[in-house]
C-alpha positions as a Markdown table, in Angstrom:
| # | Residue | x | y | z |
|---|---|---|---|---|
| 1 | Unk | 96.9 | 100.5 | 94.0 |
| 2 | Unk | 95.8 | 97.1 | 93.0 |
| 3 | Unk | 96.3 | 96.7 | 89.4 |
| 4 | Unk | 94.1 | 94.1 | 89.4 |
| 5 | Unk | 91.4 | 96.0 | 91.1 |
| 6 | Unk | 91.8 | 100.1 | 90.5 |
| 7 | Unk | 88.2 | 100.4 | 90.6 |
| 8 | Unk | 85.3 | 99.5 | 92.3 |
| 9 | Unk | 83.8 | 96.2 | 91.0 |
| 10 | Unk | 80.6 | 98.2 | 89.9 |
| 11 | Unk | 82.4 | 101.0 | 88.1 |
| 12 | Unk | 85.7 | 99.1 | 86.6 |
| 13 | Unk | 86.8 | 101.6 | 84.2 |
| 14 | Unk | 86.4 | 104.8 | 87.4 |
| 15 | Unk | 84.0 | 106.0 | 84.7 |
| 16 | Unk | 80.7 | 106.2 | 87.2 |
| 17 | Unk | 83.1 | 108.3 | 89.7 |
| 18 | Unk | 85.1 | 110.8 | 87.9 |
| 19 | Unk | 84.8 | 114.9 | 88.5 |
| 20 | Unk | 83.3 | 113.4 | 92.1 |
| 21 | Unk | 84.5 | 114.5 | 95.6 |
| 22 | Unk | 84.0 | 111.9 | 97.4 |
| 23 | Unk | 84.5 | 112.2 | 101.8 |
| 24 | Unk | 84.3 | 110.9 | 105.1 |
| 25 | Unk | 80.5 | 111.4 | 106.0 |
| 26 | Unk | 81.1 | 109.6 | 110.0 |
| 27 | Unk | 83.5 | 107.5 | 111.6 |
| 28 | Unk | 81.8 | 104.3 | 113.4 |
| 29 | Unk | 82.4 | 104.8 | 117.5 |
| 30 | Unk | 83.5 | 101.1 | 116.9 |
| 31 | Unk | 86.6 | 102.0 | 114.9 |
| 32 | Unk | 85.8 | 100.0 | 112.0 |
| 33 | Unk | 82.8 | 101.4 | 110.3 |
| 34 | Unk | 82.5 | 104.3 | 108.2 |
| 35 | Unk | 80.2 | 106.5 | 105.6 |
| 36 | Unk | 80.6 | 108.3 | 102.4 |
| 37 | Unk | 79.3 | 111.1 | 101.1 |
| 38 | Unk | 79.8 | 113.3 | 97.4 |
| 39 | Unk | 79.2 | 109.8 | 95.7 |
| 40 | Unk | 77.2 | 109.8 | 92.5 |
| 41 | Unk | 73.5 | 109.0 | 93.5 |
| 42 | Unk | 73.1 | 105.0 | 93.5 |
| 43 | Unk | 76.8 | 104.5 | 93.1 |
| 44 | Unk | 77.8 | 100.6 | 94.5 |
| 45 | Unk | 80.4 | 99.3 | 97.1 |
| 46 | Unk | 81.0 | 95.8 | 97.2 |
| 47 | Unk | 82.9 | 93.8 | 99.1 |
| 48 | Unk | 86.7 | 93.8 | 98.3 |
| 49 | Unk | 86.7 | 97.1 | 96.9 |
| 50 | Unk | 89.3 | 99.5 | 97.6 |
| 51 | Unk | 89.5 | 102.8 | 99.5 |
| 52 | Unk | 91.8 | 105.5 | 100.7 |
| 53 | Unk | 92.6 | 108.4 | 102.3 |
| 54 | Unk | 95.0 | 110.9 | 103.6 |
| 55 | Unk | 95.0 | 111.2 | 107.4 |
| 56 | Unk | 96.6 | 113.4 | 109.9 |
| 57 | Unk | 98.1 | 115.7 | 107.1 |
| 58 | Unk | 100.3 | 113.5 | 106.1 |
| 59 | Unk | 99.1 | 110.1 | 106.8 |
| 60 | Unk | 97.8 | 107.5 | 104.3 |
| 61 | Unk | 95.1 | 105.0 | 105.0 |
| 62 | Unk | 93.9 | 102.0 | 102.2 |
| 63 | Unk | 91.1 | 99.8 | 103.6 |
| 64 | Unk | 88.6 | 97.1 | 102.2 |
| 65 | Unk | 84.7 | 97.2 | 102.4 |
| 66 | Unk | 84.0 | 94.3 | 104.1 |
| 67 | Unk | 80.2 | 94.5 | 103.5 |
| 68 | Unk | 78.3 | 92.8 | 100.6 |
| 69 | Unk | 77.5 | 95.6 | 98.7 |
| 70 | Unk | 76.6 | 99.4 | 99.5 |
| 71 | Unk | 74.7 | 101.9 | 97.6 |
| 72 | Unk | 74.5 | 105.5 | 97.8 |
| 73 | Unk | 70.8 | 107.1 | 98.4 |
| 74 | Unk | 69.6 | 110.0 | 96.1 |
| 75 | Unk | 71.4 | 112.5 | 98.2 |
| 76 | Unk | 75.0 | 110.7 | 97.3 |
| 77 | Unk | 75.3 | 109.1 | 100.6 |
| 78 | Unk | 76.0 | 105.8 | 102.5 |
| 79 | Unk | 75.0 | 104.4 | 105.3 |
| 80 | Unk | 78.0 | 103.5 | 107.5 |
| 81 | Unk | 79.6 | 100.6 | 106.7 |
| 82 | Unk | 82.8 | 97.9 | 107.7 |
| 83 | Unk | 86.1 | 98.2 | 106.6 |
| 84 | Unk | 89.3 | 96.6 | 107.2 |
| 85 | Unk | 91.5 | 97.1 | 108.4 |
| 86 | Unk | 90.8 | 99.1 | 111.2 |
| 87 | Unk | 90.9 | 103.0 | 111.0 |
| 88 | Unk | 93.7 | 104.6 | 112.7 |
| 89 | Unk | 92.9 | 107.7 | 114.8 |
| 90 | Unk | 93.3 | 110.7 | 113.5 |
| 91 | Unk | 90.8 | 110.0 | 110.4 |
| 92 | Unk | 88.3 | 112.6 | 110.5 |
| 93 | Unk | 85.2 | 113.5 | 108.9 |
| 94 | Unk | 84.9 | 115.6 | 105.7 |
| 95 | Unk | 88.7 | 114.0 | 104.6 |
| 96 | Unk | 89.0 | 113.6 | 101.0 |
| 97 | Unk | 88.6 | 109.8 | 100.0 |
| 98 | Unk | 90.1 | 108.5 | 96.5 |
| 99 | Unk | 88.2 | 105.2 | 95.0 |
| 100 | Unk | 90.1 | 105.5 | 91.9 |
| 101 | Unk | 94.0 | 103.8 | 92.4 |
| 102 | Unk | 93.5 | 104.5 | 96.1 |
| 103 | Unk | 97.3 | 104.2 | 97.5 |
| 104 | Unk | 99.1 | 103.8 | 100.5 |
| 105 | Unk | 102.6 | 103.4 | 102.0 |
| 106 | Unk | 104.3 | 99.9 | 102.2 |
| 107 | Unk | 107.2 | 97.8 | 103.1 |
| 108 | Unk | 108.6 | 94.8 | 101.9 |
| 109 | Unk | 108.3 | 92.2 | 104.8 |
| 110 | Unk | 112.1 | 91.2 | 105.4 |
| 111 | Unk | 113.1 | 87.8 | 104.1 |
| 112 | Unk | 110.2 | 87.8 | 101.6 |
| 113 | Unk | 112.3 | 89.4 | 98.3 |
| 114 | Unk | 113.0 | 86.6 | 96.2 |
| 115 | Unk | 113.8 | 87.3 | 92.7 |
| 116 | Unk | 114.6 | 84.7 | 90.0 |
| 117 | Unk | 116.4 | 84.8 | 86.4 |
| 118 | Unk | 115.5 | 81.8 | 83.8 |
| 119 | Unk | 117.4 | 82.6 | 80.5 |
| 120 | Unk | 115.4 | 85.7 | 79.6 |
| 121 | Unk | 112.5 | 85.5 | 82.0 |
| 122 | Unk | 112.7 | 87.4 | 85.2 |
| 123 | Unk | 110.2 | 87.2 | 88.0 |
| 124 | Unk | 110.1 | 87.8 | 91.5 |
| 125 | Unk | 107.8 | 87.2 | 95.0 |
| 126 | Unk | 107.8 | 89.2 | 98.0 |
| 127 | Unk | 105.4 | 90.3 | 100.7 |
| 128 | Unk | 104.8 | 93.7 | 101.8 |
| 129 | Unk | 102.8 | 95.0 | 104.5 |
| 130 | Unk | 100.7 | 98.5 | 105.0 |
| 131 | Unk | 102.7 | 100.8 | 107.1 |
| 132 | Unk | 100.5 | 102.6 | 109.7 |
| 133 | Unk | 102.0 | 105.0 | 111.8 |
């Protein structure tokens, strides 16, 4: 997960979401789009926050709301909204989504691993990409 960003930007501590099931409600025929349901009642998206799921068994998906904000209506629902990247086939409805430290796979992109030593300060820069199978 993004350490920076574990949470939504509405709920930052996971507070608002805790104890809920949150899943896929529909899949957008344009492969991009999706909606929520089992969110607590005027719960907030915004744009940037993370979300992920487990598809295909075994499968993990991380994706980004792309829309400005979205708010669940009084039964817990969305309305369906963009993400990116792209959702891979095999997501279905009624999969378990995690907005709390959502995860995924990665790699490190080769060539991009640069660690660096001064005296007693280490740090180090690489790139990684989401592996999507």
């Amino acid at each position: 997960w993004d350490r920076d960003r574990p949470y939504p930007l509405a709920d930052p501590t996971g507070a608002l979401i805790a104890g809920s099931t949150v899943q896929i409600k529909s899949l957008g025929s344009n492969g991009i789009s999706l909606a929520l349901k089992g969110l607590p009642v005027g719960y907030v998206l915004t744009r940037g926050d993370y979300l992920g799921f487990t598809y295909s068994s075994t499968k993990k998906a991380l994706h980004q709301v792309v829309a400005a904000t979205v708010t669940a209506n009084g039964s817990g629902e969305t309305s369906e909204f963009e993400v990116h990247p792209a959702i891979r086939q095999g997501a279905a409805v009624n999969d378990a989504v995690s907005l709390s430290k959502p995860v995924a796979e990665f790699r490190i992109v080769p060539g991009t691993y640069d660690p660096e030593t001064i005296g007693l300060n280490s740090r180090l820069s690489l790139e990684a990409m989401q592996v999507v199978t």
